[in-house]
N, C-alpha and C positions, 0 to 999 in steps of 0.2 A: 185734886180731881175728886170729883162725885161719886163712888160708887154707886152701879144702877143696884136694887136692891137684891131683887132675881132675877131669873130667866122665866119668861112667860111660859104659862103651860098650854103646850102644845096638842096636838092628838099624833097619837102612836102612827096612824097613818103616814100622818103628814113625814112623821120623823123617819119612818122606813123611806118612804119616797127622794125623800131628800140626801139619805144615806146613801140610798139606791144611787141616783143619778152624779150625787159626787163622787161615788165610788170607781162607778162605769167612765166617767169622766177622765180622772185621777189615772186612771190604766190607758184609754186608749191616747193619751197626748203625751205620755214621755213614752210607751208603745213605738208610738210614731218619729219620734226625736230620735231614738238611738236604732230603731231598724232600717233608718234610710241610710245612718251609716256601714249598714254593710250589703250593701246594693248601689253603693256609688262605684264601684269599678262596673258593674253592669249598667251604668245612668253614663259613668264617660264615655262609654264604648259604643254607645247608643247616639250619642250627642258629639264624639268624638272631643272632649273636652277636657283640658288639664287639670294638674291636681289643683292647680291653684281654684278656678272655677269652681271646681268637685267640692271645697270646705267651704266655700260657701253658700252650698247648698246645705249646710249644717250649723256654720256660721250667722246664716241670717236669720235662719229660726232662732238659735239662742239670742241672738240679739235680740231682734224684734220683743221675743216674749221678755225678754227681762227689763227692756226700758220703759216697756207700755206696763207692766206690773204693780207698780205704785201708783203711778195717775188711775189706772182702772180703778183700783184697790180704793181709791180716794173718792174716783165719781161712784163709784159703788156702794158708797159710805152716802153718799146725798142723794140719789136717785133711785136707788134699789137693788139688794142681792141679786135677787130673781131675773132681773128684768137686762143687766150684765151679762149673769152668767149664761140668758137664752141665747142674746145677739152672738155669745163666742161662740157657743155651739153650732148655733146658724152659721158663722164666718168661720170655722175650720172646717166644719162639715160640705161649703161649699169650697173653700180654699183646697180642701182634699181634693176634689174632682178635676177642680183647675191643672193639678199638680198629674194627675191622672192624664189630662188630654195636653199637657205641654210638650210644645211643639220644636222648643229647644231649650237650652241649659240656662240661658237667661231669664225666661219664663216660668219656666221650673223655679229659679230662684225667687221671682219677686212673689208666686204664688207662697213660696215654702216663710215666705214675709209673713202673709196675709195669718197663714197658719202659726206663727208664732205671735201673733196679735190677737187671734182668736183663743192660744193658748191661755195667752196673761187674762183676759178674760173670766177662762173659765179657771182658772187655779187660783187667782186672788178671792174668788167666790165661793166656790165649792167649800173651801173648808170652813170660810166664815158663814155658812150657810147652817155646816153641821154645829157649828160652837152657837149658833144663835137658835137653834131647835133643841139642843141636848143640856139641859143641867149639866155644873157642875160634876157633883158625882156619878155621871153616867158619858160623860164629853168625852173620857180619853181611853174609852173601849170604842168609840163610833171614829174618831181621829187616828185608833190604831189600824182599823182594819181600811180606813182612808188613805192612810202610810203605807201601809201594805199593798195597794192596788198600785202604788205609784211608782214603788221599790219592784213590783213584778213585772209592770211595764215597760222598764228603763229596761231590768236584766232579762225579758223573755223577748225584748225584742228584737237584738240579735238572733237567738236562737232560732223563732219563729220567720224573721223576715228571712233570713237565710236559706231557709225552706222554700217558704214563696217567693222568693226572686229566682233561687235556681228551675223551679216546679213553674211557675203560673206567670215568672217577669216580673219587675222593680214596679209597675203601674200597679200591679194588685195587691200592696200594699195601702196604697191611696185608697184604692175603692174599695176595700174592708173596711176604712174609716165611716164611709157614708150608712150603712145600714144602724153604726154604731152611732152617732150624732143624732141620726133619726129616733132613735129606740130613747135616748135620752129628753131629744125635744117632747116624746108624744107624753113622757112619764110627767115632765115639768108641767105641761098644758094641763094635765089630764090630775093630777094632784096635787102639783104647789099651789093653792092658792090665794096664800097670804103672800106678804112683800117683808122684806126688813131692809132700813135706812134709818138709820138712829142717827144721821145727820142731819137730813133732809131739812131744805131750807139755808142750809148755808152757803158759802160763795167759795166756785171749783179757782184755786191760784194756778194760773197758767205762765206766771214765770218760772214758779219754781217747777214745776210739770219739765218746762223747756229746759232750765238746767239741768233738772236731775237727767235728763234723756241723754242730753248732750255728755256731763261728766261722765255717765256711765259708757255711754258709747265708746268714747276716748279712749278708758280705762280697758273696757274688755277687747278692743279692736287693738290697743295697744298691747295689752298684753298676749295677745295668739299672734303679735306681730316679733316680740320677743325670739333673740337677738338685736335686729335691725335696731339701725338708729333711727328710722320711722317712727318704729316700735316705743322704743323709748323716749322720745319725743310726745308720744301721743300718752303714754303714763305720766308724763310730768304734765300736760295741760290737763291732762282729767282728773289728777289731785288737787290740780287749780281752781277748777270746776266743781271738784266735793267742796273744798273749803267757800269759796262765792255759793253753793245752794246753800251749807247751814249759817251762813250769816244771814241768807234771803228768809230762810224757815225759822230762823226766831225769833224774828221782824215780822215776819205773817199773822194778819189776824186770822186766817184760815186757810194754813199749809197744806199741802198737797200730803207730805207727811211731818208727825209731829215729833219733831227729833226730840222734843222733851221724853218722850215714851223714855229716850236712853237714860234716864235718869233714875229708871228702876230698874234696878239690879237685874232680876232674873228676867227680864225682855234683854239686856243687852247681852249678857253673857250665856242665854239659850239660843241666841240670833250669831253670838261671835261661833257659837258651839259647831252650831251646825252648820254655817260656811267652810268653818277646821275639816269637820267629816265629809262634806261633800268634795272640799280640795283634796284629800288624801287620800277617798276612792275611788271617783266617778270614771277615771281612765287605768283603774284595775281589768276592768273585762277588755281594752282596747289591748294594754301590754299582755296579759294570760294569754288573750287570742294572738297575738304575736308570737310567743313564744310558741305556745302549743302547734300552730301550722308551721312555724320557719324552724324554728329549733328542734323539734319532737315532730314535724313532717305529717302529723295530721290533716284529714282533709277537713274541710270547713265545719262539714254536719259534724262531723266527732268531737270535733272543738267546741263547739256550740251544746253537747249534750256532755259534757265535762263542765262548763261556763253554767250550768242551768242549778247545779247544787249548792249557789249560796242563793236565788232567789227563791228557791223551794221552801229551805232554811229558815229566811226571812220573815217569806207568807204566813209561815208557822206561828213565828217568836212575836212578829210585831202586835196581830192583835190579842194576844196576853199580856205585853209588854203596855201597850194602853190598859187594860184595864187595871191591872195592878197600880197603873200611876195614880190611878182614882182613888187608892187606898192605903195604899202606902209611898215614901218619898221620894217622889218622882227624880228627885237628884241622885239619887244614891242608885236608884236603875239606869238611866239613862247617861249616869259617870261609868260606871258595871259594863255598858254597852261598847261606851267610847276606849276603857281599858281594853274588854275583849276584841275590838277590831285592831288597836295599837297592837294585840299579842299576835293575831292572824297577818298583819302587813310585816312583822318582826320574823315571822317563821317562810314566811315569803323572800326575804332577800337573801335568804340562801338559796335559792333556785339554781339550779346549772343543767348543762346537759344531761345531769345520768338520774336529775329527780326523778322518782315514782311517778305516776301519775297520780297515784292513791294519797302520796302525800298534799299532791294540787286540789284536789278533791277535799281533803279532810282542812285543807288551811281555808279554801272557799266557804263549809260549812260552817268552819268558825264565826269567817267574816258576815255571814249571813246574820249566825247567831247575834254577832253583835250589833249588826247595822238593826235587826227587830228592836234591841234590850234599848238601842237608842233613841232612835227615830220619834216611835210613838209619843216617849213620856216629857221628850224634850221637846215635840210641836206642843204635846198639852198644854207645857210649862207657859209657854207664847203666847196661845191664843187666851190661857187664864191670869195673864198677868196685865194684863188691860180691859176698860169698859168696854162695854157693847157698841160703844159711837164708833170704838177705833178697831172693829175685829175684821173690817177690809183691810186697812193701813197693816192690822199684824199678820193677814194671811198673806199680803202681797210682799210682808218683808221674808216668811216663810220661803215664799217662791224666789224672790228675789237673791238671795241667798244660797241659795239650790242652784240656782242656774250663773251666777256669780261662781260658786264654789267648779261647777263642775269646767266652766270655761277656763278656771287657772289650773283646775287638775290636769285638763288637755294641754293649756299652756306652758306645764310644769314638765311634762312628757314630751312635746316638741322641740324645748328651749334644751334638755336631755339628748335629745336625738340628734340637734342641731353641731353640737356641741361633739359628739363623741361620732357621727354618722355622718353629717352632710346634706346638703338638698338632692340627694341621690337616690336612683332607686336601689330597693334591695337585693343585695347578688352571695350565694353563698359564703363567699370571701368577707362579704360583711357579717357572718351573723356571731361571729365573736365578741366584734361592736357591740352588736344587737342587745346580747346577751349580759354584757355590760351595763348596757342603757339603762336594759329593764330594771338589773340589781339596784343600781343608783337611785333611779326612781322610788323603787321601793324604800330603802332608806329613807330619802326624802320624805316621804310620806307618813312614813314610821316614826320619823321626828315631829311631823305637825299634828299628828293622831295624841303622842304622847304628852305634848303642849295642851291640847284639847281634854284631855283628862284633868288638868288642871282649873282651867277655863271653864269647864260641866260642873265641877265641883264648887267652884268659887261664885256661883250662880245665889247660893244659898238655899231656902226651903219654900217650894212649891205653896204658894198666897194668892189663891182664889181672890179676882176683886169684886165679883161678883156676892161673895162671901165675907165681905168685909176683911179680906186678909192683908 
């Protein structure tokens, strides 16, 4: 491959603007992912609708946005950052409304679609928006505090939507979205006015597009299906289905993605990294908030303002944690990261009934601290270890990753629960179970975290190609 030589020089404008609106972006769409889950028992009650229904009003978003993730990533790459990231803006912003005025739990669902298509959209964009406006040595302070909108979103949205669904109803969630969408469309109008497409002109592959949709589908629907023999069935055709798209993608003269990228080092093992950290935290704040109301009998707000000290933590750590990557090696913080949260999920499965809460509090902080030291210096690694043609293809493996990892963390907690609990609901008598579940989990996790310290490290040293590294 070509290294492009540099990064065009931009005006400072432009760079804030851009920062600006993938920032605001980056918050309000995992914001929205993880606050509708805890307003689905006020969304069934409403709809009169079962749990099954109920996940996948959770389920289709994560899908949707992870399978459309790559092909965005890809037509984004030949037709335009800008011009991607408006439409998703446009289509969650009105996908929100839709979701606002549905009329029952099936509509709700194929809206909560729309809105996970408009996600992929804007996440495969946003961040290769900021890697194509920020130099090198200034890319992974503008990617940190990128990381940080995202990580606030995810863990403030619990909190927050708990608020507004008890106070204002599950619909007023939706409609905060709308002002937020608009505030980003007027910014992009009103100051983006360059394009970047450092493909453009080449030709969009729609089989491999259909594959990759289809294996992944399999894969992640099979695995939240876990147990069943469904489940498992639908894991082994979608392994089926990875293996037939990369023979299809190295036979393409112009892949949807180019799985040669896996050929360098630090893209494969900062991508294997941060799948590792997303499966072994993203259903931390589901089991905590378990724990804290069934076990320790808090009501929901208390919970939620307990839950709020690792994303504080985070906000903090992550855009230091980028800038530092720009100067010193990004591996060695971002391995630092991945240790410290292995230490936080290890002092976690001693949990029982008669913990402190102050100890829940101080193991949160940890894990905050570490998902900052990680996050950042480990997307840097990513988005700088490929050309400029391919920084959709890497911002959509970013996302792709993320929302892979966080479906097997849920998956890793159900197939737990299934196992030790039942398809039953919870009744005092079970929270011994409960209690169990959680510990195991933890472990679990604690094992893939500690795997993943290996993995961050084995990545090697941070190589600008931009820079000829």
């Amino acid at each position: 491959m070509t290294p492009n030589v540099s990064t065009p020089i931009v005006s400072n404008d432009i760079k804030i603007a851009a920062l600006l609106a993938a920032t605001i972006a980056s918050f309000f769409t995992p914001f929205m992912g993880s606050s509708v889950n805890i307003a689905l028992p006020s969304i069934g009650l409403d709809f009169g609708a079962d749990a099954i229904i109920l996940n996948w009003v959770t389920n289709g978003f994560l899908l949707a946005a992870a399978i459309f993730a790559v092909p965005f990533g890809r037509v984004a790459d030949i037709h335009g950052m800008k011009k991607i990231f408006t439409y998703g803006i446009i289509l969650f912003t009105v996908a929100s409304l839709l979701c606002a005025l549905s009329p029952t739990a099936y509509t709700l669902i194929g809206s909560r679609i729309l809105q996970g298509i408009g996600s992929a959209m804007i996440f495969v964009t946003g961040l290769a928006i900021i890697s194509s406006v920020y130099p090198p040595h200034h890319r992974g302070k503008a990617i940190g505090i990128n990381v940080a909108a995202v990580y606030v979103g995810l863990s403030f949205g619990p909190v927050l939507g708990g608020l507004m669904t008890q106070y204002l109803g599950w619909r007023s969630l939706f409609l905060l979205m709308i002002p937020f969408g608009l505030l980003v469309t007027a910014i992009v109008f009103w100051k983006l006015n360059d394009e970047w497409a450092a493909s453009r002109g080449e030709k969009f592959d729609y089989v491999g597009s259909i594959l990759y949709s289809l294996m992944l589908f399999l894969v992640m629907y099979g695995f939240s299906s876990l147990p069943q023999i469904d489940g498992w069935a639908m894991l082994i055709l979608g392994i089926v289905g990875f293996v037939a798209f990369i023979r299809w993608e190295l036979k393409a003269k112009s892949p949807v993605f180019n799985v040669r990228l896996f050929k360098n080092t630090a893209f494969t093992f900062s991508s294997l990294a941060a799948l590792i950290n997303y499966s072994a935290t993203f259903a931390v704040t589901l089991l905590l908030s378990y724990y804290l109301q069934f076990i320790k009998g808090l009501e929901p707000q208390a919970a939620g303002l307990i839950l709020v000290a690792q994303p504080i933590i985070m906000a903090i750590t992550a855009p230091i944690a980028g800038r530092m990557s720009d100067r010193f090696d990004a591996r060695l913080i971002a391995t630092t990261g991945m240790a410290t949260v292995t230490l936080a999920l290890f002092t976690l499965t001693f949990i029982d009934g008669n913990t402190p809460l102050n100890d829940i509090i101080i193991g949160l902080g940890v894990l905050g601290l570490g998902f900052g030291l990680f996050s950042s210096p480990n997307t840097n690694v990513i988005m700088g270890s490929v050309e400029r043609r391919f920084y959709g293809v890497a911002s959509a493996t970013v996302s792709t990753m993320r929302l892979i990892g966080q479906t097997m963390s849920i998956g890793i907690a159900t197939l737990v629960f299934s196992l030790f609990i039942g398809r039953v609901q919870l009744t005092p008598d079970q929270y011994p179970a409960l209690l169990e579940s959680i510990q195991l989990c933890f472990v679990v996790f604690t094992a893939l975290c500690f795997i993943g310290v290996f993995v961050s490290w084995w990545r090697g040293e941070k190589k600008d190609v931009e820079n000829g590294g």
